[in-house]
C-alpha positions, -999 to 999 in steps of 0.1 A, spaced: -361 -477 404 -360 -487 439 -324 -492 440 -316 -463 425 -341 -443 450 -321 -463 476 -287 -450 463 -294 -417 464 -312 -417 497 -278 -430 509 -259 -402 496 -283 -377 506 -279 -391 543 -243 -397 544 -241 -355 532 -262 -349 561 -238 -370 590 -209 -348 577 -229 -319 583 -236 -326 615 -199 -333 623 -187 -300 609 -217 -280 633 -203 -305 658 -168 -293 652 -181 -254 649 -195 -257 684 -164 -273 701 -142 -243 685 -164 -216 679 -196 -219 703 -228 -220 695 -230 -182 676 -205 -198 653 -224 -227 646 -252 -214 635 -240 -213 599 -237 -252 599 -272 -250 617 -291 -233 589 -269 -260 562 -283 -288 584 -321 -275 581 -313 -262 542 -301 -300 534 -329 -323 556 -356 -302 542 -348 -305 509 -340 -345 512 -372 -347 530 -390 -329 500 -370 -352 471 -379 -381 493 -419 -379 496 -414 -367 461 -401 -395 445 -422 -419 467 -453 -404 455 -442 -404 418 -422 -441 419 -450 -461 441 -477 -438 456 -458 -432 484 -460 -469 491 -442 -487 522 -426 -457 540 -420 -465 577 -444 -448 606 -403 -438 618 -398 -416 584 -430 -386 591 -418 -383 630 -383 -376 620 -394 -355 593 -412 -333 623 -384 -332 643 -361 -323 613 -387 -293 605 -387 -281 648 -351 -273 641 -341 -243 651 -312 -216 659 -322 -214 690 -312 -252 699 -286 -258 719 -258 -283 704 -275 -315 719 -311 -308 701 -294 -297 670 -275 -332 667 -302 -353 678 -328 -338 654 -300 -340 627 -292 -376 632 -329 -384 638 -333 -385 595 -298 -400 593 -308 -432 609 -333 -437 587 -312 -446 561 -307 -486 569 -348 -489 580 -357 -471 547 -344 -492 523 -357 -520 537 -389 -510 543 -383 -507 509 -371 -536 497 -402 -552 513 -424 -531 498 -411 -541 465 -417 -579 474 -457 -570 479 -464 -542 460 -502 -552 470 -497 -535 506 -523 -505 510 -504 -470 506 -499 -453 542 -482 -421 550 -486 -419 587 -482 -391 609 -466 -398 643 -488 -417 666 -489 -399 698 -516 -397 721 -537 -419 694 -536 -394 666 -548 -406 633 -527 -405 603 -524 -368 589 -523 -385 552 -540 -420 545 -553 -436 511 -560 -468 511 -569 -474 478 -534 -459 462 -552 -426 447 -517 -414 434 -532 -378 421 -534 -345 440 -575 -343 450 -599 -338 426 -632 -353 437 -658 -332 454 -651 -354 483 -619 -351 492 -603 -351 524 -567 -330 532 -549 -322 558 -549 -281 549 -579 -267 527 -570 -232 514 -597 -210 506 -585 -181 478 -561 -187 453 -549 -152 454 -516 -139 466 -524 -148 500 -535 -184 492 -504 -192 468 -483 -179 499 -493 -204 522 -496 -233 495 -461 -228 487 -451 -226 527 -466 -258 531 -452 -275 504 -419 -264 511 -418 -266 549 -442 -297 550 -439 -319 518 -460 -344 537 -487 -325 542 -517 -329 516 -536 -297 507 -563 -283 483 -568 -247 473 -606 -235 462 -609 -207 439 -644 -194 432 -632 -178 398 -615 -194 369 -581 -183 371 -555 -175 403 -545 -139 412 -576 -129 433 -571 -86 431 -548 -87 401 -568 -112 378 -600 -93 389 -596 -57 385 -586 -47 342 -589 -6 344 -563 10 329 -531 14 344 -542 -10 377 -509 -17 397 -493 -18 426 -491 5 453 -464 -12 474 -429 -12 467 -426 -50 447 -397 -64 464 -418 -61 495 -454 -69 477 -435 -101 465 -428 -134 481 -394 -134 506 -390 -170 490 -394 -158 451 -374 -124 444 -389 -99 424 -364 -97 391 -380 -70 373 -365 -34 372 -401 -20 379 -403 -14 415 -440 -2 415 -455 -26 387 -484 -29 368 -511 -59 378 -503 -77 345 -464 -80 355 -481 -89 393 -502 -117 376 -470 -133 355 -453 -131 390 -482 -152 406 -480 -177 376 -450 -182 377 -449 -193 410 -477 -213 405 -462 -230 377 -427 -234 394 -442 -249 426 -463 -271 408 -498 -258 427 -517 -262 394 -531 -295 402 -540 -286 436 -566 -258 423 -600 -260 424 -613 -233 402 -651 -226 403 -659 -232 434 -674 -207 461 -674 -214 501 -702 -214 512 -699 -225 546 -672 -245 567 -687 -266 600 -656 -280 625 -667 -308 642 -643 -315 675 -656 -351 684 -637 -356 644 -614 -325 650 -621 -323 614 -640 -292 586 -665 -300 563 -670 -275 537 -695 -267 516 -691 -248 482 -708 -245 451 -696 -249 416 -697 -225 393 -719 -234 365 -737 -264 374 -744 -245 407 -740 -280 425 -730 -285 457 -697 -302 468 -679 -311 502 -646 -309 513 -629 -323 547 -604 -312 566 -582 -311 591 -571 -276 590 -591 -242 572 -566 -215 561 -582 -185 549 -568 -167 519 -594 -145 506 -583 -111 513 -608 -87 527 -625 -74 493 -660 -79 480 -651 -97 446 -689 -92 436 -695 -57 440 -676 -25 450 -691 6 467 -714 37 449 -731 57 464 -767 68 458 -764 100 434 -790 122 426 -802 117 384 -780 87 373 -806 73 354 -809 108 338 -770 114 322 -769 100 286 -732 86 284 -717 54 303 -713 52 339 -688 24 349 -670 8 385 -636 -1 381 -642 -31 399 -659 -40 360 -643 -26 340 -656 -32 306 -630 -48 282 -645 -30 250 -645 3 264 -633 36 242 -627 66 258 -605 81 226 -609 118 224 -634 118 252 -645 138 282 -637 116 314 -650 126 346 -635 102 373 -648 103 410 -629 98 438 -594 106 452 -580 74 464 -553 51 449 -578 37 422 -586 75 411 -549 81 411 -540 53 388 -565 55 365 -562 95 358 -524 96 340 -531 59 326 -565 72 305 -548 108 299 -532 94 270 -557 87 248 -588 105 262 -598 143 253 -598 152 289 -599 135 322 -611 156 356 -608 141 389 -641 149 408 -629 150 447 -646 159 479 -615 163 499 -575 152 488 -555 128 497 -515 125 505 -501 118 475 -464 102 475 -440 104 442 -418 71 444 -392 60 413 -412 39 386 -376 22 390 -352 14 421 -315 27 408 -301 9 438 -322 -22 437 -306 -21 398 -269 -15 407 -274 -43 433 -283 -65 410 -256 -60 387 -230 -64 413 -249 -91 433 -270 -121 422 -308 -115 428 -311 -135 461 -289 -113 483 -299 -82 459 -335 -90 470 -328 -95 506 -307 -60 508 -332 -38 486 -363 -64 509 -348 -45 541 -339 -11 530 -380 -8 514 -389 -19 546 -371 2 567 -383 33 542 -416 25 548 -421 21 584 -400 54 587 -424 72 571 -452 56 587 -434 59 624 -424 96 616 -463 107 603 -472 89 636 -449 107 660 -443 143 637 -476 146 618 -472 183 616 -433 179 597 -446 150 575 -477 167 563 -454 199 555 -428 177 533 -457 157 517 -475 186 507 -439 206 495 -431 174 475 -465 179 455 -460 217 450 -425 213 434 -441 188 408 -465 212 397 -473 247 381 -456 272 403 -495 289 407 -514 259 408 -537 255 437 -524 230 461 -539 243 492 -570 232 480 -565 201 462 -540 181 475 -541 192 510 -559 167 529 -577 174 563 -561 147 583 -529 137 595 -507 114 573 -509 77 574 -547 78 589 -559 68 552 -536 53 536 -507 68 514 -519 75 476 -480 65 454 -479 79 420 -445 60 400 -426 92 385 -451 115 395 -475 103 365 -505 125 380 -488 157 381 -472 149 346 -506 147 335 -518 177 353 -488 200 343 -495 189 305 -533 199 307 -544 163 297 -556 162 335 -573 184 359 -589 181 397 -620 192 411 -628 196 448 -664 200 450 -694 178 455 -719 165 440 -752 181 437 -767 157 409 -760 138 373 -777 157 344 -778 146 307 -742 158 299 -725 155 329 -720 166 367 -739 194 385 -718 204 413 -731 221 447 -707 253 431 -733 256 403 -702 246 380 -709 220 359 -685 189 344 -695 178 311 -689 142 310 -691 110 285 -683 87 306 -682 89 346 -660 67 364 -672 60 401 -637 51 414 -658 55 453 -637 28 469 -645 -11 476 -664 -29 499 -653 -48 530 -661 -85 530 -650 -104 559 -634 -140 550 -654 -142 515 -680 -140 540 -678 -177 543 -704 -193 573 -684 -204 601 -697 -228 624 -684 -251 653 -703 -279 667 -737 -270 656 -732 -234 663 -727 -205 642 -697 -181 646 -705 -146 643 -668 -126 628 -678 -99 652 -678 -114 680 -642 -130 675 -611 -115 686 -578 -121 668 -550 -141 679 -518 -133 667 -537 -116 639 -542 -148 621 -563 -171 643 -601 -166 658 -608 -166 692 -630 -202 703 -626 -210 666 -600 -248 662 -576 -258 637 -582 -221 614 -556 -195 602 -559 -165 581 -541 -143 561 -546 -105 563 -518 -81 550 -506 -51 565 -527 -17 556 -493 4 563 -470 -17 544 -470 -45 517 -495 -73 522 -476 -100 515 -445 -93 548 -474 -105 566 -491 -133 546 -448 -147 550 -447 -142 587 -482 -159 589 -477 -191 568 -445 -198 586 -459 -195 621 -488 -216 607 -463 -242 592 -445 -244 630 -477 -250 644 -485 -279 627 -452 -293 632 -456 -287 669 -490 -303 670 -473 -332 649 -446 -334 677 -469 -339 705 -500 -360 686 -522 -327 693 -554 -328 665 -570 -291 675 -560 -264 685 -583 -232 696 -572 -198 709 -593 -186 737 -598 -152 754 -600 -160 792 -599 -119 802 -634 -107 798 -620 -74 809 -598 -67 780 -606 -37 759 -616 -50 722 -607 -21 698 -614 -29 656 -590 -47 638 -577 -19 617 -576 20 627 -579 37 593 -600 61 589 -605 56 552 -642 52 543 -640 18 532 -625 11 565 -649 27 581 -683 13 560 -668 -26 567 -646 -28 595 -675 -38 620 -678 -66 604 -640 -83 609 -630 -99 637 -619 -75 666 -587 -69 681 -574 -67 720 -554 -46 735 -527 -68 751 -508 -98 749 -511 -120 716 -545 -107 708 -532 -71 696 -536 -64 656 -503 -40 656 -494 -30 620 -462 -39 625 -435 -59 610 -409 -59 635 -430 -65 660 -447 -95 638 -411 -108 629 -407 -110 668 -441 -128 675 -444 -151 644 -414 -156 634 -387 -156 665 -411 -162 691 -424 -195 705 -453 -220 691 -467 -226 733 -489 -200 745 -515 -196 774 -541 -190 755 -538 -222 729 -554 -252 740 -543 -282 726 -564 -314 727 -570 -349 707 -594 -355 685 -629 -366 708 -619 -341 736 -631 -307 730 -605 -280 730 -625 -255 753 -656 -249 772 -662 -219 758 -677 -214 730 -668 -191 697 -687 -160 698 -685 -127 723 -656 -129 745 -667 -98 769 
């Protein structure tokens, strides 16, 4: 087995060296813009033998006898980028080729005393301690309520599975573990089972840029979204990684260890177990999984059918042939009107004031033609940029002609429906577009619905519930047998997980974002929040592969913290997001602020986020970078002005 691991490392090397000659060649004839090609084959091809390599070690001999020479070239194989000049991009190429002659005989010696005590060893700079040590050949991903890994993600939603699969593709060395506090992955599309629940994001942008979305829906139902999140599960192998049932609790950083220890408690038993590590990444989304929001009406104890959240959705329920009054006007509302208008007697939409509502295709007719023509990678890239580009038009033109955009919304709606039908009062909203968020409707469902009779809307509000129904403040009164309170979600800031550094407690409040995906004062923590004007998951990308190149910078230089810290007291601190939807506004105080300038502005914006995450440099004045023992700041996590 050893030979043949030997063998193929040698090939796998020898593929590399010719690389490098031909982006040697490419530079000499074409400069460095025409070498970029053999640039990206050189990263493609090291990165992939890096990932077969720890592979195989793992699977053949628990990773077993690898040299401390292997991890630092893997770093330096990962810094690569386009913007090297010829000398770094040779150097870092050649720095795995050279491995080949000291790898097999580390090796072949580790084959004459298979007793030696497993090591994978990060590079020892500045007396940093290994990233990945086992000293008593535990072969198996962590299972143990005391495990210890170099990355502990918390959420194994879309945002968590993101960042697993980052790290295991951009750092196969790397050890992680993923907590869960429910039984099964998916986080939003798992959770929520009301009828009709789906997207409301194109799906080749709400998808993975690593894992095109192949289905001809472009607007897709959460079941299709949870098969999606399996899949890559499945195909990435993250299953064993997956700690289902257990809720964070509370995560304490300690710098003289430059290490977390979390605390979460499994579902169940209700015990308490522990976790370390060296790095928190924070996948959990910014939803209250236990509860969403209803307000206080007047006489619900006194209306004799069934009220019901969406959030819960009972899976028994049967609203055949009934009355349906469903409360609210925001995407939830939207989705679940046309979805229950099938099968109940009547649905109404109860609404104190509209929302914009967008018809999109159910299905892309380009994104299907380029298919066809093209295979589904470069399909996916060109539909991945034209949705993009779609999107932040519309967003960039309600921002700059709100006056034109709210006319061509509002004309979109009226050619959908009955020529006489009242648009003016229920589907033209009182603010400008794009300060709530757009409400997509695939095929114009709703106004199907509407146009059939099946479904009707409502702008009123609500005096009180009686024993049939809905008394209005009109006097009108909606007969009802079931009332859906479709009244939005509620805010919850990090799973509201306890933060604490050194003894003392981290308020969320009092942080400002870095980069929008690091705390201010906080070490060795990232987090994932999508964008609230375009698909989540562009951001959760850019995020994970800025998090990925910090590690391998910190790798590079033997750096075990890093903390972001706001040295301009002065700086204006603004909320993280500026809708004015009222989930927005019931939670937002609770999230981590934003600033005003430099790295510590929260723009929704992808291009500008492709710039600062993805193009831009890992070094910044406001990291501080320090050893383990040596505290990465004076000041401490908490108000920053």
């Amino acid at each position: 087995m050893i030979g043949d691991w030997i063998a193929e490392s040698r090939v796998r090397v020898d593929q590399m060296r010719l690389l490098v000659l031909k982006t040697a060649w490419l530079m000499k004839t074409a400069g460095n813009k025409g070498a970029h090609t053999g640039i990206k084959a050189i990263k493609i091809a090291t990165l992939r033998s890096v990932h077969w390599i720890l592979d195989t070690a793992i699977q053949t001999r628990g990773a077993a006898g690898l040299s401390q020479d292997f991890p630092l070239a893997c770093a330096r194989v990962r810094s690569l980028r386009l913007a090297d000049g010829p000398c770094a991009v040779q150097r870092k190429a050649l720095a795995l080729a050279g491995l080949r002659t000291r790898t097999a005989a580390t090796w072949r010696s580790a084959a004459a005393e298979p007793s030696q005590p497993l090591t994978i060893a990060a590079p020892h700079h500045r007396g940093q301690e290994p990233l990945v040590t086992n000293k008593n050949a535990k072969t198996n991903p962590p299972s143990s309520p005391n495990d210890d890994v170099d990355v502990l993600i918390i959420g194994a939603g879309i945002s968590g599975i993101g960042a697993a699969v980052h790290l295991r593709s951009l750092r196969p060395g790397t050890t992680f573990a993923m907590l869960e506090s429910r039984d099964s992955i998916g986080g939003t599309w798992s959770l929520f089972q009301y009828p009709g629940v789906r997207s409301d994001s194109d799906m080749p942008t709400f998808g993975y840029g690593f894992r095109p979305w192949t289905r001809s829906k472009t607007i897709a139902e959460g079941h299709l979204i949870l098969d999606y999140l399996r899949q890559t599960v499945d195909e990435h192998g993250l299953t064993d990684h997956i700690r289902f049932g257990h809720r964070v609790l509370a995560a304490e950083f300690s710098s003289s260890k430059g290490r977390w220890t979390v605390t979460a408690r499994t579902s169940g038993s209700g015990q308490e177990a522990r976790f370390t590590a060296r790095f928190l990444f924070l996948g959990t989304g910014m939803y209250d999984h236990e509860a969403g929001f209803t307000p206080e009406f007047t006489g619900v104890g006194d209306f004799a059918g069934t009220v019901i959240h969406p959030q819960h959705w009972p899976r028994d329920l049967d609203y055949a042939g009934k009355h349906v009054v469903v409360i609210g006007s925001g995407a939830t509302a939207i989705t679940l009107i046309p979805s229950m208008a099938h099968t109940a007697g009547h649905v109404t939409m109860l609404q104190r004031s509209p929302s914009y509502v967008l018809s999109l295709p159910a299905e892309d007719a380009i994104a299907r033609t380029l298919s066809k023509v093209l295979n589904h990678q470069r399909a996916h890239r060109i539909v991945r940029r034209k949705n993009i580009a779609f999107t932040r038009g519309v967003f960039k033109a309600s921002r700059r002609a709100p006056k034109l955009m709210r006319r061509l919304l509002i004309s979109q709606v009226r050619r959908q429906l009955p020529r006489h039908y009242d648009v003016d009062t229920h589907f033209t909203p009182r603010y400008n577009p794009w300060d709530q968020r757009l409400c997509v409707v695939p095929d114009g469902d709703l106004f199907k619905a509407i146009s059939s009779g099946r479904a009707s809307v409502v702008t009123d509000r609500i005096d009180r519930f009686t024993k049939t129904g809905i008394l209005l403040t009109s006097g009108q009164e909606l007969a009802a047998d079931i009332i859906v309170t479709a009244t939005g979600l509620t805010m919850s800031p990090f799973g509201n997980v306890r933060l604490s550094v050194d003894g003392r407690g981290v308020e969320y409040a009092d942080t400002t974002a870095y980069k929008a995906m690091m705390l201010s004062g906080v070490p060795n923590l990232a987090f994932a929040l999508g964008y609230t004007n375009l698909s989540w998951t562009l951001k959760v990308d850019l995020v994970c592969e800025h998090f990925c190149r910090l590690l391998d910078h910190m790798d590079a230089h033997g750096y075990h913290t890093v903390a972001p810290i706001l040295d301009d007291p002065a700086m204006e601190r603004v909320p993280y997001m500026d809708l004015s939807s009222n989930y927005v506004e019931r939670g937002i105080k609770a999230f981590p602020r934003a600033g005003t300038r430099g790295p510590w502005t929260a723009e929704m914006a992808y291009e500008k986020d492709v710039e600062r995450l993805r193009q831009g440099p890992v070094e910044d004045s406001a990291l501080r970078f320090a050893v383990a023992g040596v505290p990465t700041a004076t000041s401490r996590p908490g108000r920053t002005r």
